[in-house]
N, C-alpha and C positions, 0 to 999 in steps of 0.2 A: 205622364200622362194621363149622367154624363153629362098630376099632371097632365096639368094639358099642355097640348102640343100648338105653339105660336107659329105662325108660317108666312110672317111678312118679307118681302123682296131682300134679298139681300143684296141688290144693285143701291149702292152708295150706303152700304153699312155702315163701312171704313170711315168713311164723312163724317156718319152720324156720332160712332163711336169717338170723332176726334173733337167734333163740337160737341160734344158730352163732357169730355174729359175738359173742355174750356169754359164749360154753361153750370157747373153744376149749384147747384144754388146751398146756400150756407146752411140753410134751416134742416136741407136733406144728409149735412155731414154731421157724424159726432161728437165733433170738436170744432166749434164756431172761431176761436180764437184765431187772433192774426200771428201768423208764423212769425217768430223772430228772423234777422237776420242770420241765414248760412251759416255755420261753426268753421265748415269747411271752407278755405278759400280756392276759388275754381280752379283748374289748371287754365293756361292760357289757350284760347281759342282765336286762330287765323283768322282775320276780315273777310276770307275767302268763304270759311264755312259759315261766319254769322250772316255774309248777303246771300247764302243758298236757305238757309234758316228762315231769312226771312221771306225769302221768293217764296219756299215750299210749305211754308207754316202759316204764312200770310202776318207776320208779325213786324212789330218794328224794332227797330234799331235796341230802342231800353228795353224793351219785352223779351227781346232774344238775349241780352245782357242779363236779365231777372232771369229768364230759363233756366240756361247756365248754369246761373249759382244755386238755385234752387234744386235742380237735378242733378250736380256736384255732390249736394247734400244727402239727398236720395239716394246715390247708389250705394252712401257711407254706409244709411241706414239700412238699405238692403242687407248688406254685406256683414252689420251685425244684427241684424234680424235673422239673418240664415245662423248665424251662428251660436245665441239665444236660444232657442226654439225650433231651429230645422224643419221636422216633418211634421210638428204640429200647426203650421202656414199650409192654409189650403191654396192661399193665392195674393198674390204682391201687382200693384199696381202704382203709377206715378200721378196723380190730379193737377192737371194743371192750372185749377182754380185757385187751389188752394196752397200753388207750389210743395204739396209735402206727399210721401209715400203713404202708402196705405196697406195694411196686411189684415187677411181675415185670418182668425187663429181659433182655434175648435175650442177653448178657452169659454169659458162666459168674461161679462167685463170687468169682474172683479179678479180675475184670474190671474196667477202666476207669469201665464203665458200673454197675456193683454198687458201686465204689469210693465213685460220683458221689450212688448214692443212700444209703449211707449216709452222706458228708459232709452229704446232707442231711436227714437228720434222720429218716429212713424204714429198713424194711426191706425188704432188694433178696430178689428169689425169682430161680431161674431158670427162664426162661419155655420151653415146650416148644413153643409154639408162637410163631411172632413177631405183632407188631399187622398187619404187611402179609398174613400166613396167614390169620389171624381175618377181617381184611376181604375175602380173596379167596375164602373159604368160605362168608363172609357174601353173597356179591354173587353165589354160584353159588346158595344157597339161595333166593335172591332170583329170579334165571333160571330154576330147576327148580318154583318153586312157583305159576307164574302159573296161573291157574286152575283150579288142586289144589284139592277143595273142603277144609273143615277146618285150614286152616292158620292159627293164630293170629298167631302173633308170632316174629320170631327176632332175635337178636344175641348178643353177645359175654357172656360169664359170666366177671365181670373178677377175683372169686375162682379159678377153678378154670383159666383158661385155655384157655376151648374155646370152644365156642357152643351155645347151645341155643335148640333149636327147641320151641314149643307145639302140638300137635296137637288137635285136637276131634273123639274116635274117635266121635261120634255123628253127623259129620257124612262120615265116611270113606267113600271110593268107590275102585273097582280103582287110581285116578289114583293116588290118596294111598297105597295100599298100594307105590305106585313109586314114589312118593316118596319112602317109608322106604325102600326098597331102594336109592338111592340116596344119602339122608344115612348108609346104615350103610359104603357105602364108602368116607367118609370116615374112617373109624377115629373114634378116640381124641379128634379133633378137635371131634367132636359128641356132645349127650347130645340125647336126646328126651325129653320129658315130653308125659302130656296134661293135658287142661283139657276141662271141660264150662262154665264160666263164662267167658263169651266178654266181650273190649272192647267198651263202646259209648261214643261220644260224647256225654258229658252234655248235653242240652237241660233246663229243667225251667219244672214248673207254672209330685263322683268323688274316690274312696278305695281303692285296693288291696283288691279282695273284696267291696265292696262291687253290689249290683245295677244293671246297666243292662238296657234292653229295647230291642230289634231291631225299630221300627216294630213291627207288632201282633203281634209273634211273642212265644214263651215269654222270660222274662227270662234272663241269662247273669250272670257276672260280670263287676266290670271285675280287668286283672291287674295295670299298671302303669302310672300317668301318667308321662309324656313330654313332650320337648319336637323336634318336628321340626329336624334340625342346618341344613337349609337352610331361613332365614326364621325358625325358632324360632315357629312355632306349636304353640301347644296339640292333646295328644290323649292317646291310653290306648291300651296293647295288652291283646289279649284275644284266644280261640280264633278259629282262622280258619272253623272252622264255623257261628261265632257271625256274622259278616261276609260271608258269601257274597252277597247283594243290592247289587248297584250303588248307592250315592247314597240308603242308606236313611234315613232319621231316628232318630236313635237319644235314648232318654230316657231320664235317673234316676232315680235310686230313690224321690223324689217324684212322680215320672208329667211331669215338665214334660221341654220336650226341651234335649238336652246339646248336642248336636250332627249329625254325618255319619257314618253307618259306610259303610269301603270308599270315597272319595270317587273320582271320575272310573274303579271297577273296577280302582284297583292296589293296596287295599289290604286283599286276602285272598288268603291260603293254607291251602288245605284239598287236600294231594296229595301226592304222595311226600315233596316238599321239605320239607314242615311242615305244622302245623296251628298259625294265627299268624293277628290281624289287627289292624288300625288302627282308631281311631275319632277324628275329628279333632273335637276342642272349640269350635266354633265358636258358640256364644251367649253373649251377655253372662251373666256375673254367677258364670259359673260358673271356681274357680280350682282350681287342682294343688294337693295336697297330697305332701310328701313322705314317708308313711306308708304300710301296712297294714293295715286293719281288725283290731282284737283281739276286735269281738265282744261288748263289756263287762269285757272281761279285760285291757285296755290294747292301745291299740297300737302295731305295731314303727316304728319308724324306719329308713329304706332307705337304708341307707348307700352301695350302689353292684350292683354284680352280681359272680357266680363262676359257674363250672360246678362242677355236681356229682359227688359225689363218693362210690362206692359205701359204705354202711354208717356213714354221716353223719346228723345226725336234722337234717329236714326240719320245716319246718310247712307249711301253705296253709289261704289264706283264701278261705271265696265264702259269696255270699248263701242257700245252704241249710243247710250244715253249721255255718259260723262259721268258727272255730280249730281247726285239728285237726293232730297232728303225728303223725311215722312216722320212717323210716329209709328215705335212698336205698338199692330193692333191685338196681335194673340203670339201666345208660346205654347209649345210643346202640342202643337198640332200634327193629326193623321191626315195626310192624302193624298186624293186617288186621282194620279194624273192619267188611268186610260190604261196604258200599259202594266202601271208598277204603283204601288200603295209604298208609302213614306210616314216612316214614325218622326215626332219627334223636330218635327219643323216649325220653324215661325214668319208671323206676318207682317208687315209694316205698308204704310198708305201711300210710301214712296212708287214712280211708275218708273217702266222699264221697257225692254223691247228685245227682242230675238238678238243672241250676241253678247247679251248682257250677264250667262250662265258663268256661276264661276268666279264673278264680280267679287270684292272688298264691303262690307258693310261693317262701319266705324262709328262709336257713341259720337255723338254732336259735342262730348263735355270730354276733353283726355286724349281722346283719340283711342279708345279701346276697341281691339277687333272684336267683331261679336257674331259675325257671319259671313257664307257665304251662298252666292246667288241663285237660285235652287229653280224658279219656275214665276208664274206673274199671269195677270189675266190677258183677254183678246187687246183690251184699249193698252194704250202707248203713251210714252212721253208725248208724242203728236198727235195724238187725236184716237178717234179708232169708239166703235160705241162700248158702253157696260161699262166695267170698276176698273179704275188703276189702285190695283194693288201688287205688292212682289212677297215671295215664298225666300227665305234662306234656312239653310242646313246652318245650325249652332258650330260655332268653329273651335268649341273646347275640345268637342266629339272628334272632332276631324284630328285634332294634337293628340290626341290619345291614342287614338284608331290609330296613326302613322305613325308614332313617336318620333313626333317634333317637335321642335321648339319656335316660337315667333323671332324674327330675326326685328328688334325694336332699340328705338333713337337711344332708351333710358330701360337698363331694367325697369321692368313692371315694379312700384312700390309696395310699401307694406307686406306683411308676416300672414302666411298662409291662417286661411280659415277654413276649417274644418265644418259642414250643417252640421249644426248636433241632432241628435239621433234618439229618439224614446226609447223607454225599455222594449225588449221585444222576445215574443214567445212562440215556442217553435214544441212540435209534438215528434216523437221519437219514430222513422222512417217517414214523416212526409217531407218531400224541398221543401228548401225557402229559399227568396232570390230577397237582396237587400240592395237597393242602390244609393250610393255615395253620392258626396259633389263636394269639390272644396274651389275656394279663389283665393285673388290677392299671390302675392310673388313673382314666380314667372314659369308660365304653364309651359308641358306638362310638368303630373305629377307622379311621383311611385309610390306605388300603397302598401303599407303593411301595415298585420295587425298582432294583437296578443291576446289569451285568453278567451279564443272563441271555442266556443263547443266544437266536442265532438264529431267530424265529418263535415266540417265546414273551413272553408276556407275565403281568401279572399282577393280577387285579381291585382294584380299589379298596376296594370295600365288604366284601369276603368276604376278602381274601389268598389266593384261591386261583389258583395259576400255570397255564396250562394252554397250548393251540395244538401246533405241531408243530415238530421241529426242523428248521430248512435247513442247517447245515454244521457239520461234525465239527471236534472239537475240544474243549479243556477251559476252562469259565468260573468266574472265582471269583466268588459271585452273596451279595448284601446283600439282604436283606427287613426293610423299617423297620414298625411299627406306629405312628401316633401317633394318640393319644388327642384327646378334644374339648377338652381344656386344654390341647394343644399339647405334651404328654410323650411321649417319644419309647421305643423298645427296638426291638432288629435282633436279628435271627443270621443268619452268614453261612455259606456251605459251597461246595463245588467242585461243577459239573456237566458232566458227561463226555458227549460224541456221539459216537457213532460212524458209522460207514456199515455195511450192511447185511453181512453177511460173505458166503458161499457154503456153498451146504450147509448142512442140517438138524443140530442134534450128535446127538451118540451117546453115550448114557450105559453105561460100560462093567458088565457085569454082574457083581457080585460074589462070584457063587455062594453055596451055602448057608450060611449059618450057626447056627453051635452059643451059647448063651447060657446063665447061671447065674441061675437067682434070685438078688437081692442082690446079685450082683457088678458091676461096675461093664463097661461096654462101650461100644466104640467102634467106629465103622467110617467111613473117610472115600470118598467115593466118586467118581469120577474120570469127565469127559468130554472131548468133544473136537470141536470142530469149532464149525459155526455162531459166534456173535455173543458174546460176554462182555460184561457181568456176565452169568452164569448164577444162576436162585431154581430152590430144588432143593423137593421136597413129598414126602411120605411117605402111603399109607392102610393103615390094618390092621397098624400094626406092632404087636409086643407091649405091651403095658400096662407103663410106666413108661420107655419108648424113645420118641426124638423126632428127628426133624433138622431140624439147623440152616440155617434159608432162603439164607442166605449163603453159607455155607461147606460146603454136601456133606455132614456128618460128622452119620451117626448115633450117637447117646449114651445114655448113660441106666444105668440097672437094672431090669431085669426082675422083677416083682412078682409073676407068676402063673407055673404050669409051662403047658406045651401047645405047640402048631406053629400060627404063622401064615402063608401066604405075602400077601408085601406087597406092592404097587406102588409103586417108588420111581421118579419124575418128573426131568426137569430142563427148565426151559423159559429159553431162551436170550433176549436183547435187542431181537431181531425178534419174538419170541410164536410161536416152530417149540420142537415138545417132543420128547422120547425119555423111552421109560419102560421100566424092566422089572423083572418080577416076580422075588421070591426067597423064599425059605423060611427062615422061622428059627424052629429049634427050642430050646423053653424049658426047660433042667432043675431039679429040685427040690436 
């Protein structure tokens, strides 16, 4: 899971962003050429979901058939771009101008890493910011806004490579206008938008999408039947706000009851971590089905699970709306529904309606789960003013978090993938927290590893590595995934300790400089002292300049004339920084 600061309406963003992704014109992409023919041939997709496709996308009959095969293709190349290259992808997104993925990779174009994505089947960007900048902008937005009133939502804008933040200027107080004064010194890194149509958690007045009820409360949906990996008992996920009652009774869409939600109070989340819960099946008569509710319009077959994937068409199912389909707009988003702040959520342009919490959301191409129904704005499937847009909780998280398994038509295909991982360096007594992700097989997964350092270890359920280093030195380190069918994928890398060094660094100052619109610039910047690896940061540098977190060196061309003076950072292995300000003047 962030300059100046833009602050256009974010009422019908969703819109803008989807006829973006359908307008973009040739001359603005990398690679002009006409996509070959799909490698991949599609799975089959019901007539049920191509006429919601084309109601909710506005497409026809051959276009939602191009989709398809196009986005079939897409998730391949996802799937080996995450496994290529991993954490050096700041950000993946689907174009459907141009029917093909798109990955920004911290790479320049001649790169290993640009090489890696286009062997696989994608187009490489280069990214101005890396995925560790984004997340550490992220997590300072996150620090700066506790309390702030008006803050909606913030994370990563995996088109444009920054982060945006949502503001609620009717709710704006002196706090919040320091806010902004703060996100604007982040440069480049952040856009602001506002918003008057704030998140809320659907409530309202077993089969994927179909209705269950929360002892006497308003009915929810259910999102996925399941099958518990220890014991293999029956149960459903569904939103964690839906589940908040210890050992409640929960009942189906008949009124008879199904089973437990939240059994013994461990099976709900509704808090930073997620918005996720359980409901365990415990009454006769009642079985799993491996489907989605269509509604009357057929329904999907759940082949297995994916993460999502920007600019993808999504559908989701719940007991108010039905069928309803969109395009994923954003992942791995923070927010703030009022009561409770949410990591880690994502958005699609599909609408929805109280009721609808808890819902099934299933790829348009396969039938892969990819989430469940989290929150959506004031307007509706029927009407109502402001955005339709809907919120889901990732439903890899929710299989891991419960250790479950997807109850589906066909195991999940294909041999587990492991992101690969850079090298990484860690200093002797500070944490480090390392997070994983693997796909492909059939989730969950169980993690182990070998050859990690010293006081580190690595969860089972999550793959994420964390603790503290005790002794320097260099480890070559295996991280395995295996699947509930016993399929296996690793990626291995080096991890480097060191001991603390002495002294603070000092980032030398490089005096003022002169720049060209248009012309190409470089500056690499040099320190000294304290702890290596040194991540270097920039704010305020001119519009179309960046530097690179690794390696010191400012880049870029400069797109506007004027003077900015920047702040350029280096913060050493121990977490001691040196920063100093310079001037760079832009000529026309």
């Amino acid at each position: 899971m962030r300059s100046s600061v833009n602050r256009p309406a974010l009422t019908g963003l969703v819109a803008v962003a989807a006829l973006a992704a359908l307008a973009v014109p040739a001359s603005a992409r990398p690679d002009n050429s006409t996509p070959s023919a799909p490698a991949v041939a599609p799975a089959p997709v019901s007539q049920e979901v191509q006429d919601a496709m084309r109601r909710d996308l506005g497409l026809s009959a051959a276009q939602v058939r191009e989709r398809i095969a196009r986005e079939t293709e897409a998730a391949r190349a996802a799937t080996a771009v995450r496994g290529a290259v991993g954490d050096a992808v700041a950000g993946m997104w689907f174009d459907a101008a141009d029917g093909r993925l798109h990955a920004a990779v911290t790479g320049a174009a001649d790169s290993a890493q640009a090489a890696a994505v286009r062997a696989a089947g994608a187009v490489p960007h280069q990214a101005r910011f890396s995925r560790t900048r984004l997340e550490e902008a992220t997590d300072s937005v996150g620090r700066w806004s506790e309390g702030v009133p008006g803050l909606v939502s913030w994370g990563p804008d995996a088109r444009h490579n920054r982060v945006e933040v949502t503001l609620d200027p009717d709710r704006a107080t002196a706090a919040t206008a320091e806010l902004r004064n703060r996100l604007a010194s982040l440069g480049d890194l952040v856009r602001v938008v506002e918003s008057r149509d704030l998140p809320r958690q659907q409530g309202g007045s077993v089969l994927g999408g179909e209705k269950w009820i929360p002892g006497s409360e308003s009915p929810c949906s259910i999102g996925f039947p399941v099958t518990r990996t220890n014991g293999g008992g029956k149960a459903f996920l569904t939103a964690g706000h839906c589940t908040n009652d210890v050992d409640q009774p929960a009942y189906g869409k008949d009124g008879t009851r199904v089973g437990t939600s939240n059994r013994g109070g461990v099976g709900t989340v509704n808090a930073k971590e997620g918005d996720m819960g359980i409901v365990d099946v415990d009454q006769a008569g009642w079985n799993l089905a491996p489907t989605v509710a269509g509604w009357g319009k057929g329904d999907v077959a759940v082949t297995g699970s994916a993460e999502a994937v920007v600019g993808t068409a999504v559908c989701h199912s719940g007991q108010t709306t039905g069928f309803q389909c969109g395009e994923v707009t954003k992942v791995n988003q923070s927010v703030d529904y009022g009561n409770v702040v949410i990591d880690g959520l994502s958005y699609s342009s599909a609408c929805s309606a109280g009721g609808d919490s808890g819902g099934s959301y299933v790829t348009a191409t396969g039938g892969k789960a990819v989430g469940l129904h989290s929150g959506g704005g004031s307007a509706t499937c029927s009407g109502g003013s402001g955005e339709k847009f809907t919120i889901f909780q990732p439903v890899n998280e929710a299989l891991a978090k419960f250790g479950a398994s997807l109850v589906t038509s066909t195991p999940q295909p294909g041999q587990v993938t492991v992101a690969a991982v850079s090298a990484q360096n860690g200093v002797t007594g500070n944490a480090v927290e390392l997070k994983n992700s693997a796909e492909g097989g059939t989730a969950p997964y169980t993690w182990t590893a070998t050859g990690l350092p010293a006081g580190l270890s690595v969860a089972a359920a999550t793959g994420t590595v964390s603790g503290t280093p005790t002794t320097a030195g260099t480890s070559s380190v295996t991280l395995t995934a295996t699947d509930s069918a016993g399929k296996k994928g690793s990626a291995s890398f080096t991890w480097t300790v060191t001991t603390p060094g002495t002294g603070a660094p000092t980032l030398t100052n490089p005096g003022s400089q002169n720049v060209t619109v248009g012309r190409p610039f470089s500056l690499a910047l040099q320190v000294t002292g304290g702890t290596a690896p040194y991540t270097f940061g920039a704010a305020n540098l001119p519009a179309g300049l960046g530097v690179n977190a690794s390696t010191g060196v400012v880049s870029g061309s400069a797109t506007g004339w004027g003077f900015r003076n920047a702040t350029l950072t280096v913060t050493d292995a121990a977490g001691r920084k040196s920063s100093v300000t310079v001037t760079f003047t832009v000529w026309s």
